[in-house]
C-alpha positions as CSV (number, residue, x, y, z in Angstrom):
1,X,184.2,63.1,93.6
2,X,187.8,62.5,92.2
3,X,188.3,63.6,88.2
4,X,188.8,61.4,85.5
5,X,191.9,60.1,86.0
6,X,192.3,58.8,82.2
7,X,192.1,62.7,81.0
8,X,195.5,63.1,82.4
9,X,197.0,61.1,79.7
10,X,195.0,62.5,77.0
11,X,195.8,66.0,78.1
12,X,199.9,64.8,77.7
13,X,199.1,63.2,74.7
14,X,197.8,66.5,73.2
15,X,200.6,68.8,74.5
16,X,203.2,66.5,72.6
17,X,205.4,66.1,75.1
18,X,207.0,63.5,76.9
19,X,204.7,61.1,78.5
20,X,207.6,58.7,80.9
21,X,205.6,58.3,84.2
22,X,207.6,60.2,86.7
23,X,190.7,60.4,96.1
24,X,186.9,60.3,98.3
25,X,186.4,57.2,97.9
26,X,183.1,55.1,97.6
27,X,181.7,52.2,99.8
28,X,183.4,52.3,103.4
29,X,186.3,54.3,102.1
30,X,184.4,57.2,101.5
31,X,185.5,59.1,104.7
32,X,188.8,57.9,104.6
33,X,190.5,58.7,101.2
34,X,190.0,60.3,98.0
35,X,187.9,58.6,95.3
36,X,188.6,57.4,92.2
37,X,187.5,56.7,88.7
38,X,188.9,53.1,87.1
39,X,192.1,53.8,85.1
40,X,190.9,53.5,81.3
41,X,193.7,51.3,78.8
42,X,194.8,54.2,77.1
43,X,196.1,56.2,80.7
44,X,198.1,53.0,81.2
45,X,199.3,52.5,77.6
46,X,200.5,56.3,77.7
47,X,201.6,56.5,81.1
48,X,203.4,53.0,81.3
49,X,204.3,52.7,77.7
50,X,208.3,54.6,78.3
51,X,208.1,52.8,81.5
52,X,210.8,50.4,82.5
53,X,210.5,48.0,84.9
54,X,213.0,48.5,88.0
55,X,215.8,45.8,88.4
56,X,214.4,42.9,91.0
57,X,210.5,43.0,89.3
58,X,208.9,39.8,89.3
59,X,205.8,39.8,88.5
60,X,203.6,37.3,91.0
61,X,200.6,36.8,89.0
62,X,198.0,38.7,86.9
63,X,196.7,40.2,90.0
64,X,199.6,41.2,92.1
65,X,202.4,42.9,91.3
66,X,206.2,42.3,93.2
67,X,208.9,44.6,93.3
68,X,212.2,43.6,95.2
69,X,214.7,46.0,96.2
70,X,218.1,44.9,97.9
71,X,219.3,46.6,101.0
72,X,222.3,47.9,100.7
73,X,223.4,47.6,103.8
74,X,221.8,44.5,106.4
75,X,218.8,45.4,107.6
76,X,218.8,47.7,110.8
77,X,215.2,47.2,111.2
78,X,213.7,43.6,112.4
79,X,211.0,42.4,109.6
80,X,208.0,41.3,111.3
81,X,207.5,37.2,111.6
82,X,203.8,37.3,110.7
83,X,204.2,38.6,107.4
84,X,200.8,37.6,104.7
85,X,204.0,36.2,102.3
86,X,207.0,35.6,104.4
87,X,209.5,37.7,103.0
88,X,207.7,40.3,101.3
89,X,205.6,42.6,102.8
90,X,202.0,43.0,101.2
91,X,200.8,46.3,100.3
92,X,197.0,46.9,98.9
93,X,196.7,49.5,96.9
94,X,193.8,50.6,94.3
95,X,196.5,51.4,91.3
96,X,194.2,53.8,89.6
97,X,195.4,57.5,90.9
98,X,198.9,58.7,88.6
99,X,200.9,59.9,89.5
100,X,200.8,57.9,93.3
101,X,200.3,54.7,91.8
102,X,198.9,53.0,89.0
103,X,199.3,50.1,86.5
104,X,201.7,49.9,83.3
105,X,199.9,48.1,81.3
106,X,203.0,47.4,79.1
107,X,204.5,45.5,82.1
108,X,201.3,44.5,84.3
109,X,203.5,46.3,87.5
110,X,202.6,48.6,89.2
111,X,204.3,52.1,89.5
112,X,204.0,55.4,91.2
113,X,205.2,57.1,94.0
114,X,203.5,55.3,96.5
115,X,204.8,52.1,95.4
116,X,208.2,53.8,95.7
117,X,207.6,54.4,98.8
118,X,206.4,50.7,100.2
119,X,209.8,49.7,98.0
120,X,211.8,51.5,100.2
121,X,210.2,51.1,103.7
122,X,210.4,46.9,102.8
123,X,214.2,47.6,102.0
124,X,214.7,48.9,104.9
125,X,213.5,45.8,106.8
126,X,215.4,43.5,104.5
127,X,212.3,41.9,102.6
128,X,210.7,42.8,99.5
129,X,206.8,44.8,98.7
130,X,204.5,43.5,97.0
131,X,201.5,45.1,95.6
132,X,198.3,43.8,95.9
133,X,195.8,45.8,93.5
134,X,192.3,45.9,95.3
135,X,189.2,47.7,94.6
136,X,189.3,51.3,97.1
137,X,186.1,50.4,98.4
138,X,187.4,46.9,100.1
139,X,190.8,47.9,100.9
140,X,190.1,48.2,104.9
141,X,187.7,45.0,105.0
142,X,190.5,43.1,102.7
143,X,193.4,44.4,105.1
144,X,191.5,43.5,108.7
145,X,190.6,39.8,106.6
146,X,194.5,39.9,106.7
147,X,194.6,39.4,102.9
148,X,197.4,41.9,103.0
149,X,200.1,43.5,105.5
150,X,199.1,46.7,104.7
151,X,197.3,49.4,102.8
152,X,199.3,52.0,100.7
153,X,197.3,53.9,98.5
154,X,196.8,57.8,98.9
155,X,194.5,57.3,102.2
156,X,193.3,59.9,103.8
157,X,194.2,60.1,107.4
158,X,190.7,61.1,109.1
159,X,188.9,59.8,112.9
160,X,187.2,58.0,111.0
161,X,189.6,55.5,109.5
162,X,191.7,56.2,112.5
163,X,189.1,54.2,114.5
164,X,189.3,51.4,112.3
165,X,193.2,51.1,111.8
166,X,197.0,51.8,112.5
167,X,198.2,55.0,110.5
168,X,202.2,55.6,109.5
169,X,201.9,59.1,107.9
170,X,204.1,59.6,104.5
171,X,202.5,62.3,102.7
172,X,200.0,65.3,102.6
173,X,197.8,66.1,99.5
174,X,194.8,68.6,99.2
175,X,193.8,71.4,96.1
176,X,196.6,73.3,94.1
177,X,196.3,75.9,91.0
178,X,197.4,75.5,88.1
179,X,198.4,78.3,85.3
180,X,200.3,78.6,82.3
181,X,203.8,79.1,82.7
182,X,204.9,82.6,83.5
183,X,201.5,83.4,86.0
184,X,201.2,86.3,84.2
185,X,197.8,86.9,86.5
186,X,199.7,86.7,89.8
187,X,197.9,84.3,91.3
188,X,199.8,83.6,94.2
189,X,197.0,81.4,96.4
190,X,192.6,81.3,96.6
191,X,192.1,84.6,97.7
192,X,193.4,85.8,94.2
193,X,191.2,83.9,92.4
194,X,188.8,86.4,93.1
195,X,187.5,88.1,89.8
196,X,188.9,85.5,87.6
197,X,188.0,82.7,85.1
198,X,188.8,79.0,86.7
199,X,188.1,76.0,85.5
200,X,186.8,73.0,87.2
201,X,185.6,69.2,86.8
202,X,182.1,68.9,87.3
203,X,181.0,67.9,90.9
204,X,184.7,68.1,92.2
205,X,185.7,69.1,95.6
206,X,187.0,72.0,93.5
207,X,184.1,72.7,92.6
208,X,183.2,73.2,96.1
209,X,185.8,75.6,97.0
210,X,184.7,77.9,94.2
211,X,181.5,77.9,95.3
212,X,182.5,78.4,98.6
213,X,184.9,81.3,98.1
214,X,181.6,83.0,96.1
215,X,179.3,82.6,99.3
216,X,182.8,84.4,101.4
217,X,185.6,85.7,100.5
218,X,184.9,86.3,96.8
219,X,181.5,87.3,97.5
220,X,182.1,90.8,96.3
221,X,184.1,89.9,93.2
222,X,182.9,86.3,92.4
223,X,185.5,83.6,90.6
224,X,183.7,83.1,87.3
225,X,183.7,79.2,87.8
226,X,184.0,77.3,84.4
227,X,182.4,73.3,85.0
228,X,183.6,70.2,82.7
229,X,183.0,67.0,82.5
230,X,186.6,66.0,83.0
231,X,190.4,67.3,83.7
232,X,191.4,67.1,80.2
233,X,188.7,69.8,79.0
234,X,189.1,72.0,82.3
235,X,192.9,71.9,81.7
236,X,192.9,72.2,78.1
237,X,190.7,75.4,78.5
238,X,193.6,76.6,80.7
239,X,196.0,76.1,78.0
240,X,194.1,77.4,75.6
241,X,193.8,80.6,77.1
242,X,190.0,80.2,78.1
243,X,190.8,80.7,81.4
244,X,193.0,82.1,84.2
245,X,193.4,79.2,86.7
246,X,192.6,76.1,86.8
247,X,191.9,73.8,90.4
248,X,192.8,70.6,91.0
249,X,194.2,67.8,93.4
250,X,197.9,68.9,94.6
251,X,199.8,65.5,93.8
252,X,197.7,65.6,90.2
253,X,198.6,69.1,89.6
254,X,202.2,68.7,89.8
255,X,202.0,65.7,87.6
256,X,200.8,67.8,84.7
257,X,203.4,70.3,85.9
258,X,205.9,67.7,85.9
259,X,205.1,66.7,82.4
260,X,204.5,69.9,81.0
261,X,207.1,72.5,82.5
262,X,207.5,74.3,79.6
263,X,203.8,75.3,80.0
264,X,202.3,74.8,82.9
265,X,203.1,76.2,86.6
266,X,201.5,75.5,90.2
267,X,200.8,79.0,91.3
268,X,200.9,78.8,95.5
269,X,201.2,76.1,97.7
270,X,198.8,73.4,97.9
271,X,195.8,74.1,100.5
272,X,193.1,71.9,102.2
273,X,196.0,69.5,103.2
274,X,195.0,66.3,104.9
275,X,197.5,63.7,105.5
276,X,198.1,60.6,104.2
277,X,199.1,57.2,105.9
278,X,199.9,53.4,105.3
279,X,197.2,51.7,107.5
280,X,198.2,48.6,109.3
281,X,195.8,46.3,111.9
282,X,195.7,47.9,115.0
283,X,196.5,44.3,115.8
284,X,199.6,44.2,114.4
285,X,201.7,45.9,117.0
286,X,205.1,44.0,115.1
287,X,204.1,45.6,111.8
288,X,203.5,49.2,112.7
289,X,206.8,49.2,114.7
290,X,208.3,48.4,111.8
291,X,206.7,50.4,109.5
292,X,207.1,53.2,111.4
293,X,211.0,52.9,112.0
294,X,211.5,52.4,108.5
295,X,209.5,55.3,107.6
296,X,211.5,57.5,110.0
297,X,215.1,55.9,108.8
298,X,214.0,56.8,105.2
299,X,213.6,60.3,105.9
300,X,216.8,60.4,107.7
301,X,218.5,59.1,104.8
302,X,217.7,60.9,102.2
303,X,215.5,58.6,100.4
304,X,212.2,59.7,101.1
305,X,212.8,63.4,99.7
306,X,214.8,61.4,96.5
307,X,211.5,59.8,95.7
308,X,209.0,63.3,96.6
309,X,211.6,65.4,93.9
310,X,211.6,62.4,91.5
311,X,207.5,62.8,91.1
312,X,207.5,66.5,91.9
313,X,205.9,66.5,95.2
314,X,208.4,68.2,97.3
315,X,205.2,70.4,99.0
316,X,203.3,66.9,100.5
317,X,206.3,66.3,102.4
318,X,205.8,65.5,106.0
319,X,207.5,66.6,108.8
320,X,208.9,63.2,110.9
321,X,207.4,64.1,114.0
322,X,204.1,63.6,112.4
323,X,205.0,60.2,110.8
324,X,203.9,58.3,114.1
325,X,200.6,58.7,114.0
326,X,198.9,55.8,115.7
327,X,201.6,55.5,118.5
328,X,199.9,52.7,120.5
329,X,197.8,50.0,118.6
330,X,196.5,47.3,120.1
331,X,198.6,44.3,120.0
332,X,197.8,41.1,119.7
């Protein structure tokens, strides 16, 4: 079950610090991507409320959100003809998981470092993104109804959803630890969490790995696992002192980390990784060409690290020979 997303803001909110912005799913997403909870007003009004909208935003309706970004240079990469909106290339994306993308409330766009990333890929074919919000548990169904080009929005990458779709690979996420700043208990990865005080949400694939490690590897000197209802108590508790680590997904623990250097650190790599991918119809041979060139040309370029180091996820970088993942859809 994925945290409370909304506890992230609070938890800024109570450090005082600067709040500028920087999933398993239910229904037939389950397998496929982390879940999550429905962004409450107040994680958008904190989140979005220093955020500025990008030059080239139009917003297309209440619903959808449009972000153009000019080429630079002409496009080196053919935009696909059969486009949803010709001219733009539609993303669907459930905008409720900071810091990969939610809504700004104070604008109605929507921001993150997915939506950075569908920017750039559409720049790179000379057309536009826009992002079409849509619940997580319809976002396959709404993409194979061809309601949208395709789906950006923290999937992950399992046989499962590779039955059903096209993948593009652009990122890995999976569990990270977080401690104050200056890890004055040395925790360097799991195994040292052995013998300590962590704190969890409640019912959390954290949660699971504690209990895990207790039936293995900590067995002898058990993790004295600390439940909460949400994120903002488990990582308050950390802050406070109450505890030694604290467990939680990679791209959300370096959001906090992001926000709060001065007093919070990721101790260790991330671990459990899984991949991530933009889905396209297997259908759409023209589109995942595409996709998957521009993918590739914006990791030769520089861009795609610009945007990991911008939100602070430097360690879910992907390698690009594991950014074709899909190599031979069916065309149609």
């Amino acid at each position: 079950m994925r945290r409370g997303v909304a506890a992230v803001v609070e938890l800024l909110s109570s450090f005082g610090h600067d709040n500028n912005p920087a999933g398993e799913r239910s229904g037939e997403m389950t397998a496929a991507c982390r879940g999550r909870f429905a962004l409450s007003a107040i994680l958008a009004m904190t989140l979005g409320a220093c955020t500025l909208p990008s030059p080239g935003v139009v917003k297309a309706s209440p619903s959808i959100t449009a972000v153009a970004i000019a080429s630079p240079t002409p496009p080196s990469i053919t935009p696909p003809t059969n486009l949803v909106r010709p001219g733009t290339i539609t993303f669907l994306s459930d905008t409720t998981y900071p810091p990969q993308e939610w809504t700004d409330l104070s604008t109605q766009q929507a921001v993150g470092f997915d939506i950075e990333i569908a920017q750039a890929i559409a720049a790179k074919m000379g057309v536009t993104a826009t992002i079409q919000k849509t619940d997580s548990p319809q976002l396959v169904s709404a993409l194979l109804a061809k309601k949208g080009d395709a789906i950006i929005s923290a999937l992950q990458i399992t046989p499962d959803l590779q039955r059903q779709v096209a993948l593009v690979a652009y990122f890995r996420a999976g569990q990270a630890i977080l401690v104050r700043k200056g890890n004055t208990a040395n925790i360097t990865g799991p195994n040292d969490l052995c013998g300590k005080k962590v704190s969890v949400q409640v019912q959390s694939p954290e949660e699971n790995t504690i209990d895990e490690a207790n039936g293995g590897v900590c067995k002898a000197n058990p993790i004295n696992k600390q439940i909460y209802p949400t994120d903002l108590q488990a990582v308050l508790i950390l802050k406070q002192r109450g505890v030694d680590a604290t467990l939680d997904d990679s791209p959300v623990a370096a959001y906090f980390v992001k926000q709060t250097p001065d007093q919070l650190e990721q101790a260790g790599p991330p671990f459990k990784t899984i991949p991530e991918g933009i889905a396209i119809d297997p259908k759409n041979g023209e589109l995942v060409k595409a996709v998957q060139q521009a993918m590739i040309a914006i990791y030769q370029d520089g861009t795609y690290r610009q945007i990991l180091t911008k939100w602070n996820l430097l360690d879910g970088e992907i390698p690009a020979s594991q950014i074709v993942v899909n190599p031979s859809p069916t065309h149609s």
